[in-house]
Residue, then its C-alpha position, 0 to 999 in steps of 0.5 A: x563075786x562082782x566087780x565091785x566087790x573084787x575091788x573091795x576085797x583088794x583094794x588097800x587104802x593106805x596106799x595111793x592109786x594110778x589113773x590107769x594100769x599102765x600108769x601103775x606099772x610105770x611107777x612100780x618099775x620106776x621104785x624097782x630102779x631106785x633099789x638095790x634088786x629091781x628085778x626082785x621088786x618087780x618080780x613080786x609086782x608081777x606075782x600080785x598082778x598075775x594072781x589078781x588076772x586069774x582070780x579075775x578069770x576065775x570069777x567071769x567063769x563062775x558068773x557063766 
């Protein structure tokens, strides 16, 4: 899968976007504050990041 098409395949329009990772990041952490369980929240943040690093990996691998 290229790029692009990885972009694709996750993106998500209904919702809005950062200009950068870290961008993102600061504001999921700044939503987990606002709840009850913020290490919940971040804990699924984090499983969706992660997943998406190792399908990133997979697909470089497979391009070689």
């Amino acid at each position: 899968m290229t790029p692009k098409g990885l972009a694709e395949s996750i993106r998500n329009r209904l919702f809005a976007d950062r200009d950068n990772f870290d961008d993102a990041l600061d504001y999921a952490y700044s939503i987990a504050k606002g709840t009850d369980n913020p290490a919940a929240v971040m804990t699924a943040v984090m499983v969706v990041v992660n997943t998406l690093a190792n399908y990133i990996e997979q697909t470089e691998v497979e391009k070689v």
